[in-house]
C-alpha positions as CSV (number, residue, x, y, z in Angstrom):
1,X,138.2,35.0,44.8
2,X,136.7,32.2,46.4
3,X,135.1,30.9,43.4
4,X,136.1,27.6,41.4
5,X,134.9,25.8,38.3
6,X,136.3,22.3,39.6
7,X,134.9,20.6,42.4
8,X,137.9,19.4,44.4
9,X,137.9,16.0,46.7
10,X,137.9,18.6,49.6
11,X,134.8,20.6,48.3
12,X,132.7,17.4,47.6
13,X,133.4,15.9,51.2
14,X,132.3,19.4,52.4
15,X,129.4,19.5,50.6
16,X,128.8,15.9,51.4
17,X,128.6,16.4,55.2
18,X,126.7,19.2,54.9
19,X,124.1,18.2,52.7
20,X,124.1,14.8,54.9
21,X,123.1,16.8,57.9
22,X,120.2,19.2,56.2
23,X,118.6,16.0,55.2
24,X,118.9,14.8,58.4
25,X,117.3,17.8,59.6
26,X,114.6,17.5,57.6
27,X,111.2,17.3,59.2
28,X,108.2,16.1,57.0
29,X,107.9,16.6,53.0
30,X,106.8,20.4,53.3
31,X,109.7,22.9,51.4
32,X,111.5,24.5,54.5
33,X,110.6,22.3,57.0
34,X,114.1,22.0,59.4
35,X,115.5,21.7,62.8
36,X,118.5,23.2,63.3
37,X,119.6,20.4,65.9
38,X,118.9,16.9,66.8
39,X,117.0,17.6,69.8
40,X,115.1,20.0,68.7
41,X,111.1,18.5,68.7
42,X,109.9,20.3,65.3
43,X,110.9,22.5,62.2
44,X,112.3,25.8,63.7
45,X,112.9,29.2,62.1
46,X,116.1,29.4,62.7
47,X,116.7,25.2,61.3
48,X,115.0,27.0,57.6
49,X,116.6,29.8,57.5
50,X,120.5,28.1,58.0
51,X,119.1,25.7,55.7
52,X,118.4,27.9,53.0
53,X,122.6,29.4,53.2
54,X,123.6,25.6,53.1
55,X,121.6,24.3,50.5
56,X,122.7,27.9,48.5
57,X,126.3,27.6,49.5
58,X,126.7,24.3,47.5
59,X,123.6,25.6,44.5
60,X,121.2,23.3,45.5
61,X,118.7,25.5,46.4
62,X,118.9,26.9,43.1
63,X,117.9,23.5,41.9
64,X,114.9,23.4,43.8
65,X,111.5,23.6,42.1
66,X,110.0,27.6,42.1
67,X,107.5,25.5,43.7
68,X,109.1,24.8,46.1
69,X,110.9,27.7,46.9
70,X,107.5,29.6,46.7
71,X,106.1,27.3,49.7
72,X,109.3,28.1,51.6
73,X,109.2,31.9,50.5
74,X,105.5,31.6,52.5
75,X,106.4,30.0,55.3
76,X,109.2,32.9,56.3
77,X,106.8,35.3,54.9
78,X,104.2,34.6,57.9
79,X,106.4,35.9,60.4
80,X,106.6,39.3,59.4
81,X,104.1,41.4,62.1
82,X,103.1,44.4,63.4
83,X,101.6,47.1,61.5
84,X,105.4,48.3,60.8
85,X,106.5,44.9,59.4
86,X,109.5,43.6,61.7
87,X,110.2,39.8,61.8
88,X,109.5,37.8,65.2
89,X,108.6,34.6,66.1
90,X,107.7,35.5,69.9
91,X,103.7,34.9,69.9
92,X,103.0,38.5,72.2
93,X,104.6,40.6,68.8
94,X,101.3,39.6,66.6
95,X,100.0,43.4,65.8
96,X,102.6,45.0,67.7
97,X,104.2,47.8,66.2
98,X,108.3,47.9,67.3
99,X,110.7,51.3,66.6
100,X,114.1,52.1,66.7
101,X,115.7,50.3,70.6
102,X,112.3,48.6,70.8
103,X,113.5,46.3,67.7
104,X,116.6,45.0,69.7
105,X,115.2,42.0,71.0
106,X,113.8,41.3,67.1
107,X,116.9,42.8,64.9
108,X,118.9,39.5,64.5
109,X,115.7,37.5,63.8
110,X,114.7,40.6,61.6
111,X,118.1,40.1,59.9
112,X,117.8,36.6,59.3
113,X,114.8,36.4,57.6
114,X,115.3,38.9,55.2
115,X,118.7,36.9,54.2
116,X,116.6,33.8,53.8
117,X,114.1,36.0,51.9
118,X,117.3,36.9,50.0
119,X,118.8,33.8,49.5
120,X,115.9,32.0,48.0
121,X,115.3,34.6,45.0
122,X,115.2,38.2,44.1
123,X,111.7,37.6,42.7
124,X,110.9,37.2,46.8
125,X,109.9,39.9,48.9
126,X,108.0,40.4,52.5
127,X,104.0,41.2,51.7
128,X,104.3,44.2,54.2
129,X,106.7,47.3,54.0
130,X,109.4,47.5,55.6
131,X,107.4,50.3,58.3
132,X,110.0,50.3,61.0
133,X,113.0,51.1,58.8
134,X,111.3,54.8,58.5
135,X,112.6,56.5,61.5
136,X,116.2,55.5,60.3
137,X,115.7,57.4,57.0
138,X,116.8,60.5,59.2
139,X,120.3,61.1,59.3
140,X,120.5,62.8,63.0
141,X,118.5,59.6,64.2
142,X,120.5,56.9,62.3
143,X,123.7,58.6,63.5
144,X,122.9,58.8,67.0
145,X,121.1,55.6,66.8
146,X,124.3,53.6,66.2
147,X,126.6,55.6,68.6
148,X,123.8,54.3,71.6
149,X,125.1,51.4,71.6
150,X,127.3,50.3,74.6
151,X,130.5,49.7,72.1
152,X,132.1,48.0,75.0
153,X,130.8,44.8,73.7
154,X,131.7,45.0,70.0
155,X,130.5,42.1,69.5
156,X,126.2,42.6,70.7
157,X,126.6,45.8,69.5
158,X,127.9,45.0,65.4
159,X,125.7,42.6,65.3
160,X,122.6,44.4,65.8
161,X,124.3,47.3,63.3
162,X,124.7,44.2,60.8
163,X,120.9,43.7,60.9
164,X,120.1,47.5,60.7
165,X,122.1,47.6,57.8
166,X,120.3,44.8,56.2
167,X,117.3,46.3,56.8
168,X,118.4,49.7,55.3
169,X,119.1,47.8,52.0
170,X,116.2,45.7,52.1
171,X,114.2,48.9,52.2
172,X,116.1,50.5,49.1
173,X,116.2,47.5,47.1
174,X,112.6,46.0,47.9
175,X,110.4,49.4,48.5
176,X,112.5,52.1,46.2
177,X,113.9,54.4,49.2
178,X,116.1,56.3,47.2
179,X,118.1,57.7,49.7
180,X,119.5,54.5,51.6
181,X,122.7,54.5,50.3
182,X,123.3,58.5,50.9
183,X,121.8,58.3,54.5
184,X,124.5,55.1,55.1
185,X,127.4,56.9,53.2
186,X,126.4,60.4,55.6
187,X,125.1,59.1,58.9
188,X,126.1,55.3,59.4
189,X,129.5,55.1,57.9
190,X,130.8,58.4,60.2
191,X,129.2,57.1,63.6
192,X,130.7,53.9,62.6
193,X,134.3,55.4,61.5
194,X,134.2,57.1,64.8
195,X,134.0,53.8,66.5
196,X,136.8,52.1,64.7
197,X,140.3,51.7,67.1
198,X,143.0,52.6,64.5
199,X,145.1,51.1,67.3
200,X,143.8,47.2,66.1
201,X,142.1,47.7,63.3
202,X,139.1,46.5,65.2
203,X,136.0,48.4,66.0
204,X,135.0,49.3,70.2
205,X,138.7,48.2,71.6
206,X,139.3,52.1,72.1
207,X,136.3,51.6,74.3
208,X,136.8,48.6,76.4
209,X,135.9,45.8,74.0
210,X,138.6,43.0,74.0
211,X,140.5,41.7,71.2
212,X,138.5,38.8,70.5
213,X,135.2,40.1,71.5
214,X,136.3,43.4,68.7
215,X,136.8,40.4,66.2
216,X,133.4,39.5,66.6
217,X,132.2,42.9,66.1
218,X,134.4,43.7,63.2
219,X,133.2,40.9,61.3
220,X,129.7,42.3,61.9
221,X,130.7,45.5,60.0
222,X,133.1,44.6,57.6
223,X,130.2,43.4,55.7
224,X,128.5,46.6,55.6
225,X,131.8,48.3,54.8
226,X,132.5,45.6,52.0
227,X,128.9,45.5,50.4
228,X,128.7,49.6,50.6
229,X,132.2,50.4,48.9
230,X,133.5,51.8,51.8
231,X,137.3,51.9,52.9
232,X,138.2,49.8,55.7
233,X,141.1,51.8,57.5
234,X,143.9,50.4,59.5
235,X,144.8,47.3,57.3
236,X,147.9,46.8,58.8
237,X,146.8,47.4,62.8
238,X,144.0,44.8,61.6
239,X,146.1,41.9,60.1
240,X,148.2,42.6,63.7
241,X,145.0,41.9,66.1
242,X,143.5,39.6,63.5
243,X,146.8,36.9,64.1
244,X,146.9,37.5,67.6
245,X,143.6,36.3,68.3
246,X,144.1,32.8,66.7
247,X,145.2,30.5,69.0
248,X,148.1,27.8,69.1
249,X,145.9,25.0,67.5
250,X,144.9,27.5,64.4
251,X,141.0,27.8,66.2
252,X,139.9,31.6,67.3
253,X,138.0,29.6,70.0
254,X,139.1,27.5,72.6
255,X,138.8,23.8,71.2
256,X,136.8,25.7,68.5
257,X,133.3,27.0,67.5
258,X,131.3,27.8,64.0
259,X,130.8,31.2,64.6
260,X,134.4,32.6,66.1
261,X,136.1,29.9,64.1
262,X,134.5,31.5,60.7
263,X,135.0,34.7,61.7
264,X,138.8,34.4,62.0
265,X,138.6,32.4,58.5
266,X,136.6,35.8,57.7
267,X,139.3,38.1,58.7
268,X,142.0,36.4,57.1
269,X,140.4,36.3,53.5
270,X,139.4,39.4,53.0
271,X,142.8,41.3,55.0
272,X,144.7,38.8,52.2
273,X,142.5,40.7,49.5
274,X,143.5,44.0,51.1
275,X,146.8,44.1,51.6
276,X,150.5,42.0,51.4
277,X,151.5,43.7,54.8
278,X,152.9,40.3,56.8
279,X,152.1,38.0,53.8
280,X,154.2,34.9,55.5
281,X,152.3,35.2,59.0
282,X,148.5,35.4,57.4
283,X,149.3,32.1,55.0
284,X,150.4,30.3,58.4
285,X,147.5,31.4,60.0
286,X,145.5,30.5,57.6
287,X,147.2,26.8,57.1
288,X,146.9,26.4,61.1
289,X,143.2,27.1,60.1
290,X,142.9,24.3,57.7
291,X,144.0,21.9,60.4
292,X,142.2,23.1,63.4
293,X,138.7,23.5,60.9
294,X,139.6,19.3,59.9
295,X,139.5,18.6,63.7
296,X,135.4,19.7,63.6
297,X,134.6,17.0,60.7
298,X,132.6,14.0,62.1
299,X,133.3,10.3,62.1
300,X,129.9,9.2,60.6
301,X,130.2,12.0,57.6
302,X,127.4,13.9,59.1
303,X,127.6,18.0,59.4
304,X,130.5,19.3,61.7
305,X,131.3,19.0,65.4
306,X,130.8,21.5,67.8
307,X,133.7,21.3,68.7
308,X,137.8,19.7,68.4
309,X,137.5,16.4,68.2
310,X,140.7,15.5,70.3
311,X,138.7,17.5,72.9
312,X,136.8,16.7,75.8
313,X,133.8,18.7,77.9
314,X,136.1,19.8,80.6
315,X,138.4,21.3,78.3
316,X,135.5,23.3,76.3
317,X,134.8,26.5,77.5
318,X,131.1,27.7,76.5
319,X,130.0,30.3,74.0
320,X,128.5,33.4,74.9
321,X,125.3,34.5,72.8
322,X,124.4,38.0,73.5
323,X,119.9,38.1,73.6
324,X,118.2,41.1,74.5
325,X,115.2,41.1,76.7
326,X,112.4,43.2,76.4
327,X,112.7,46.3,78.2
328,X,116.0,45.9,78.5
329,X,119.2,48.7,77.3
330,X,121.9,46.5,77.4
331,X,122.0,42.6,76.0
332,X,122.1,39.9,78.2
333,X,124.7,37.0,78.0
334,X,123.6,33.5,77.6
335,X,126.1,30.9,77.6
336,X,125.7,28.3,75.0
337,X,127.5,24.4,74.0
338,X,127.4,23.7,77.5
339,X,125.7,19.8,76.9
340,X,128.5,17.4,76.0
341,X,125.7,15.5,74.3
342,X,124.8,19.0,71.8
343,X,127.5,18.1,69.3
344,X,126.2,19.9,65.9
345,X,124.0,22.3,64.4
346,X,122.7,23.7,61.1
347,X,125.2,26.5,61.4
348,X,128.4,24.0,61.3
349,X,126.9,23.1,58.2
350,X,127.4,26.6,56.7
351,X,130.3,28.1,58.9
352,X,132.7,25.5,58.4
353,X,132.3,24.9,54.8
354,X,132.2,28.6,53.9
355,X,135.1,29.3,56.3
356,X,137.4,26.6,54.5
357,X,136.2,27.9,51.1
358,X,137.4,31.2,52.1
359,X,140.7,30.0,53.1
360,X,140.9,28.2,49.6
361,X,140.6,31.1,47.9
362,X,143.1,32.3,49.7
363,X,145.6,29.9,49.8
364,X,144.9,28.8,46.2
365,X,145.9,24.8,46.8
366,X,143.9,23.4,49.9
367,X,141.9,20.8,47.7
368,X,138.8,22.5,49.3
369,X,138.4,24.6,46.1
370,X,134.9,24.5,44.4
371,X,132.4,26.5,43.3
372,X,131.1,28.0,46.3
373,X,128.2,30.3,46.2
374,X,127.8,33.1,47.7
375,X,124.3,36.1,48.1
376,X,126.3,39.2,48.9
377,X,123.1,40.4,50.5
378,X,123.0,37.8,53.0
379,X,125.8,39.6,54.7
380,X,127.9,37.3,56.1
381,X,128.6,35.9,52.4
382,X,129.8,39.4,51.7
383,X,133.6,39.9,51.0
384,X,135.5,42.6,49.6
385,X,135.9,40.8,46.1
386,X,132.4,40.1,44.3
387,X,132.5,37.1,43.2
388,X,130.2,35.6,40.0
389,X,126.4,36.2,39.5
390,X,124.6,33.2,39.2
């Protein structure tokens, strides 16, 4: 469990240089008001909702006047649209109704809203239904809905799955649709089983997908998996791929990056939770870890770097981030971290700290242990172990 009463010296410097770079963030005196990066111009979306899982992470959003909260609740509120009540913040969506592929350029916005919505109480919910989630309440559709992905990039694919799924449970647990959980255990968990190598433990490999591209994916699903009671397969085949991804320095990125270095921290908790099947390898991956995620703390004891610190911009080698245009089958890759001078965002502030919290509960005696929390709703703070209602 990752949870701790005692706030280590570890936890308090991660919480330190996290809430140092929300604030930092912070645009004006109105509740929810954030970039998510320096050179960003204005509050952003995507700066409120990250802060929300930040602020949460360490329970100071639950400190936060309802007040406030109920301002913030507003602001993500507006951008719900369309007649069928899908999230977007592109301006041509105003009273456009969106179903089933027609959602892919929306579905991780979609997603993130409703885990800020989450995050910031249960007493907050969209003012619209959830009108697009009702073709999916068909098992033939949601099946074959899944399986048209192209599974070849495990990694675009889960993670538009991951925001269906959130939207699935958003619909049972804010609107009453009493058959969610039936229509996921029938239709979503077979197409999904059927997609799962049990060669690596890792979903789309079987179809092309490569082993650190599958990581991505898997950590998309495993969520689902872990938050619906289902049985993740292939332990051992898993804990196999999930070491040979990380690399030398402990990162599963080269010279490091929030989201693939978190994803690996991911893996290695909650296969530890699973099963003792090469118990000595996963605690050495897991220390490498440690050191490589202490290489992304700053000098000036604000959020967390981009990337290695001992590293330089000819030795990065850029992130893709998978969009999906309108019209458009198939996602499109958009290389991100390319600026030497982009050095942090809001997402370091959540990745990092989660990712080493996970590893202390783990490892049991990093000196990052604290009491971390975590909205098993907001999927990617979803592990196989529930850990204490707050």
């Amino acid at each position: 469990m990752i949870f701790s009463k005692g706030e280590s010296i570890g936890y308090k410097k991660l919480k330190s240089y996290a809430m140092a770079f929300v604030q930092a963030m912070k645009v004006g005196d109105e509740p929810g008001a954030y970039k998510k990066e320096a050179c960003e111009t204005g509050p952003s979306t995507y700066g409120s909702y990250h802060a929300t899982q930040v602020l949460s992470l360490f329970g100071e959003l639950q400190k936060m006047p309802i007040k406030d909260r109920d301002v913030w609740a507003e602001r993500i509120k507006k951008l719900q649209v369309g007649a069928n009540g899908y999230f977007s913040n592109k301006s041509g969506d105003v009273g456009k109704n969106r179903v089933l592929r027609e959602l892919d350029p929306v579905w991780h916005f979609t997603r993130g809203m409703i885990w800020c919505l989450r995050t910031l109480g249960s007493e907050y919910r969209p003012d619209k239904e959830l009108g697009f989630v009702e073709p999916f309440l068909n098992k033939k559709t949601l099946y074959n809905y899944i399986k048209s992905y192209a599974w070849e990039n495990s990694w675009a694919a889960g993670n538009q799955i991951c925001a269906l799924a959130t939207a699935l449970q958003a619909a049972r647990d804010w609107q009453g649709a009493s058959n969610v959980n039936q229509l996921m255990e029938e239709a979503m968990y077979p197409a999904l089983e059927e997609l799962l190598d049990p060669n690596t433990g890792y979903w789309g490999t079987q179809l092309g997908a490569n082993l650190l591209n599958a990581q991505f994916g898997t950590i998309h699903i495993l969520p689902v998996y872990f938050s619906q009671g289902w049985e993740y397969k292939y332990l051992e085949r898993s804990v196999d791929s999930t070491i040979a991804c990380q690399l030398p320095n402990g990162s599963f990125w080269p010279c490091g990056s929030d989201c693939p270095d978190f994803d690996g921290a991911y893996m290695l908790y909650n296969l530890s939770r699973l099963t003792d099947y090469r118990h000595e390898d996963m605690e050495a991956s897991a220390r490498k870890y440690i050191h490589h995620a202490e290489q992304h703390f700053p000098d000036d004891g604000i959020g967390f770097l981009l990337h290695d610190k001992n590293t330089t911009p000819d030795m990065w080698k850029s992130r893709p981030h998978f969009i999906w245009e309108e019209g458009h089958d198939r996602e499109t890759e958009e290389i991100r971290d390319e600026d030497p001078n982009r050095n942090k965002i809001m997402l370091g502030s959540w990745f990092y700290p989660q990712s080493l919290g996970l590893i202390s509960g783990m490892l049991k005696d990093t000196g990052y242990e604290g009491p971390y929390h975590l909205v098993r709703l907001s999927l990617h703070q979803c592990n196989v172990d529930e850990e204490p209602q707050f």
